[in-house]
SERO-4910 file (N, C-alpha, C, O; in steps of 0.05 Angstrom, whole numbers):
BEGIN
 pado doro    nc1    nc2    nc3   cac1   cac2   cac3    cc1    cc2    cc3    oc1    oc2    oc3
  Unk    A      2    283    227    -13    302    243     -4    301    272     -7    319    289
  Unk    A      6    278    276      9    274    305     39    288    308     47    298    329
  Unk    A     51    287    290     78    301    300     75    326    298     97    337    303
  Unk    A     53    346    291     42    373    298     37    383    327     45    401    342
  Unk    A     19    362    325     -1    362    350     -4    342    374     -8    319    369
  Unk    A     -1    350    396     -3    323    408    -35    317    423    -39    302    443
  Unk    A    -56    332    407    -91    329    422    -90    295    414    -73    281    403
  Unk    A   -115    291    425   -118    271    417   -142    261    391   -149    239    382
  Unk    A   -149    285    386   -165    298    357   -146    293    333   -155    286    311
  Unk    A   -129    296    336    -93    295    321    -93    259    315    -91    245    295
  Unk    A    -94    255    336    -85    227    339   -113    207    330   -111    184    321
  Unk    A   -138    220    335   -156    203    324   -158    202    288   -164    184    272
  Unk    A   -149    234    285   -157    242    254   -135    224    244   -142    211    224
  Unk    A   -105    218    254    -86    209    240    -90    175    235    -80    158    220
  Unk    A   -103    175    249   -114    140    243   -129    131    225   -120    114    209
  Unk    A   -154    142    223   -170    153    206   -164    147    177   -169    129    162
  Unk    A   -152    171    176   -128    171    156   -114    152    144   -115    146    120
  Unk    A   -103    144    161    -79    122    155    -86     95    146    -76     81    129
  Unk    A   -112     92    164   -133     64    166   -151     76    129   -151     56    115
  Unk    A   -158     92    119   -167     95     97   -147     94     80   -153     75     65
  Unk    A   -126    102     74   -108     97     51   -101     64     48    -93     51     29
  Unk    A   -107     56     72   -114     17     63   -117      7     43   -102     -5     27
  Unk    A   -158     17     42   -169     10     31   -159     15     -3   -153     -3    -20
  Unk    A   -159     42     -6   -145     45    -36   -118     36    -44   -113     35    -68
  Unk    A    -93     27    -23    -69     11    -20    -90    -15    -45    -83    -23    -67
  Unk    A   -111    -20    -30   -114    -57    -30   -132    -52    -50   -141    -72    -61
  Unk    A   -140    -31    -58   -154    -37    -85   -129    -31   -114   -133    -43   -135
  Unk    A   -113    -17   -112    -91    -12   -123    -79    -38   -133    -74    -43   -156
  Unk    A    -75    -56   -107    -63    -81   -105    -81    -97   -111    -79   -115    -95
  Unk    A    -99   -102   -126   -112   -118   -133   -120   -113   -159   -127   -132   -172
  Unk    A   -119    -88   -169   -122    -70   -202    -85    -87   -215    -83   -100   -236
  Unk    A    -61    -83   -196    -34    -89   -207    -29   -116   -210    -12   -125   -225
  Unk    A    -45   -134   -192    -38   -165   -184    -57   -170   -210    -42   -184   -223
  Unk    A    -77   -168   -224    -89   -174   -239    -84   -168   -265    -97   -176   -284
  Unk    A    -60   -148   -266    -48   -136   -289    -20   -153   -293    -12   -162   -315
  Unk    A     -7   -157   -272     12   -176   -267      5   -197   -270     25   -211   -272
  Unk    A    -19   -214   -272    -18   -245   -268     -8   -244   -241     15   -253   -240
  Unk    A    -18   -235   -217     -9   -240   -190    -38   -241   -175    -51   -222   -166
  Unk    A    -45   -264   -175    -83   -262   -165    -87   -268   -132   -108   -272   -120
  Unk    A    -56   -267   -122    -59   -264    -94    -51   -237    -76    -53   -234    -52
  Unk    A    -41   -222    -94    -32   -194    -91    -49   -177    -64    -35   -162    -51
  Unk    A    -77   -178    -57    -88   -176    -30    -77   -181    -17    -61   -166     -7
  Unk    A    -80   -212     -7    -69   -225      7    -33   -219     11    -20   -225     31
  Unk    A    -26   -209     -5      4   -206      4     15   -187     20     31   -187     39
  Unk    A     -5   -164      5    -14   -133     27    -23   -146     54     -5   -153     70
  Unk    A    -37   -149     58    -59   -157     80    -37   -169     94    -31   -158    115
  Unk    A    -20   -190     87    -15   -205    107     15   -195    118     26   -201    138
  Unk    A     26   -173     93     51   -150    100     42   -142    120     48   -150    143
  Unk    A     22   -123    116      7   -106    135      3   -115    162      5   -101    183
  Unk    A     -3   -140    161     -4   -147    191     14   -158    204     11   -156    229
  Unk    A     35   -169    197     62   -167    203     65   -136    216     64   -130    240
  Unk    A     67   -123    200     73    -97    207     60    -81    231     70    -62    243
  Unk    A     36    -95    236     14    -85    258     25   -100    280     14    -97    302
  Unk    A     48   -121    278     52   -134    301     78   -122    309     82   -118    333
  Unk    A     98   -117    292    123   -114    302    128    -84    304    145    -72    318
  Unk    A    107    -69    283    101    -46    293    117    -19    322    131      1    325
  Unk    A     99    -42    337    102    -24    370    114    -44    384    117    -40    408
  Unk    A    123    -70    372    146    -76    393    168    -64    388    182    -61    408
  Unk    A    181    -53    359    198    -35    353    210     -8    370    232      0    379
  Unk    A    173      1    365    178     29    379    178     27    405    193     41    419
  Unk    A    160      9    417    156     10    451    184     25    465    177     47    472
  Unk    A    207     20    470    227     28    474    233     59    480    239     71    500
  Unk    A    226     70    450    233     93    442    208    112    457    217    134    464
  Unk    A    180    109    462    159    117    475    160    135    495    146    155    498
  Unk    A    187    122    516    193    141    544    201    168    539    200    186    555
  Unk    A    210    169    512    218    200    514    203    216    500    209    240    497
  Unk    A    177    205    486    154    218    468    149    209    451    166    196    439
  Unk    A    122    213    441    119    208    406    135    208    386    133    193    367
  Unk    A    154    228    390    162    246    365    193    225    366    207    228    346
  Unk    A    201    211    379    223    199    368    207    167    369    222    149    375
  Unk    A    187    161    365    178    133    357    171    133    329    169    113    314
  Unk    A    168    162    322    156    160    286    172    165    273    167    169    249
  Unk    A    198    166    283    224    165    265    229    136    248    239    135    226
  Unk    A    224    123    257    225     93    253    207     85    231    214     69    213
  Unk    A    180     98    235    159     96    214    171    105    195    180     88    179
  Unk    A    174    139    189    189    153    175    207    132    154    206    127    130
  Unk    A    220    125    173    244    113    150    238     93    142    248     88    119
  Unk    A    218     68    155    201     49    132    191     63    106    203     58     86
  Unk    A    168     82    105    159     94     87    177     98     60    174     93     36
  Unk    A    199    113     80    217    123     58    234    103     52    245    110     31
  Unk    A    242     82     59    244     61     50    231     41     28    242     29     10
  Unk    A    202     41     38    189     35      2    182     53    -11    166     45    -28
  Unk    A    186     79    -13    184    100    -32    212     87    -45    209     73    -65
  Unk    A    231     89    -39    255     81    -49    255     55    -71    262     55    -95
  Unk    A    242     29    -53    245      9    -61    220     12    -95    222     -6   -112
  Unk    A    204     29    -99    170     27   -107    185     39   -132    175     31   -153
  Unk    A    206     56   -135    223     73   -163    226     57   -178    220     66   -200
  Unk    A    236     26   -180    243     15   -207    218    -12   -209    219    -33   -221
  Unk    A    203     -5   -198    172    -22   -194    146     -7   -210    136     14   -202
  Unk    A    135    -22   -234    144    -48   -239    152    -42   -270    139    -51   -288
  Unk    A    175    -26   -274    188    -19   -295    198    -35   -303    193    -41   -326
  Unk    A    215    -49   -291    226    -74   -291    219   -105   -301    234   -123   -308
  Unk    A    196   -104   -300    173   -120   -311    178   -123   -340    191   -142   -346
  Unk    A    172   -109   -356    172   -105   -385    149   -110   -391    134   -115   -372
  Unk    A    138   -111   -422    110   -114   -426    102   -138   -427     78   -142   -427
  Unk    A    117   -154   -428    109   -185   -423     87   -196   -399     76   -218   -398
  Unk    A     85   -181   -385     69   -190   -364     46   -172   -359     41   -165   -336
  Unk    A     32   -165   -380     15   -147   -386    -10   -165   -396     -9   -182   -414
  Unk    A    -32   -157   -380    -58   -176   -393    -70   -155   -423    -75   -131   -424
  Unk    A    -71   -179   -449    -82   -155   -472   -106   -148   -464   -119   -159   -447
  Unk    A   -110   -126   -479   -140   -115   -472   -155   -122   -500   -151   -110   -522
  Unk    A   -175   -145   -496   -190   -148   -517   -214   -128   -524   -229   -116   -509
  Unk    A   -212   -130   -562   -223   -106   -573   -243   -113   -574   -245   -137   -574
  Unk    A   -273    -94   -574   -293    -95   -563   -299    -87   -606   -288    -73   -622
  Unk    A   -330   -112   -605   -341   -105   -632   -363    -87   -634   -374    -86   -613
  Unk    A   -370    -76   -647   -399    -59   -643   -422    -73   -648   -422    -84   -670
  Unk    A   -448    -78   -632   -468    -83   -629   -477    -94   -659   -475    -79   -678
  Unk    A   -486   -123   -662   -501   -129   -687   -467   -130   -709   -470   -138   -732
  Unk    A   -451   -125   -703   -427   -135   -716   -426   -157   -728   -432   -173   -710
  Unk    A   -421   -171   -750   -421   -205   -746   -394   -210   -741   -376   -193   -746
  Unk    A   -387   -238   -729   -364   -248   -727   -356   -258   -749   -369   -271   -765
  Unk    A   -327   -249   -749   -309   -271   -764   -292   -299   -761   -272   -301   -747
  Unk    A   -308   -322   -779   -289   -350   -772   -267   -359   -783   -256   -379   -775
***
């Protein structure tokens, strides 16, 4: 939005935004880490992520003097960078690392020993 617009309505909505797709990032990542046998999979996000919140804008700082619009180039090409990397993920896996889904009996069922 911000590379539309330069209000600062633009810039609040794009945060917004960006700051909510988190949340479903990290619930995503916590549905796959548990499907994976990976029970720290949050924490891996979270602590990517904040890496990322640090080196972020020392990256771009630089690029800033001449506008917005050439600091989000940089973003740009991370993104598209794990769009890239996310294609053979987690195909690659095989079904081996798949939690079974145990079958459910019907009510008053008896067990078998």
């Amino acid at each position: 939005m911000t590379a539309l617009s330069g209000s600062t309505a633009a810039a609040l909505g794009s945060a917004v935004l960006f700051g909510a797709t988190f949340l479903g990032v990290s619930s995503l990542a916590l549905a796959t880490g548990a499907q994976l046998r990976f029970p720290r999979s949050v924490a891996l996000l979270t602590g990517g992520n904040s890496v990322g919140q640090i080196l972020g804008p020392l990256v771009v700082a630089p690029l800033l003097r001449h506008g917005r619009h050439q600091a989000l180039l940089p973003a740009a090409l991370v993104v598209l960078a794990a769009a890239v990397l996310r294609i053979g993920f987690p195909h690659h896996m095989g079904r081996d690392h798949t939690v079974p889904v145990r079958q459910r009996q019907p009510a008053g069922a008896a067990t078998r020993s």
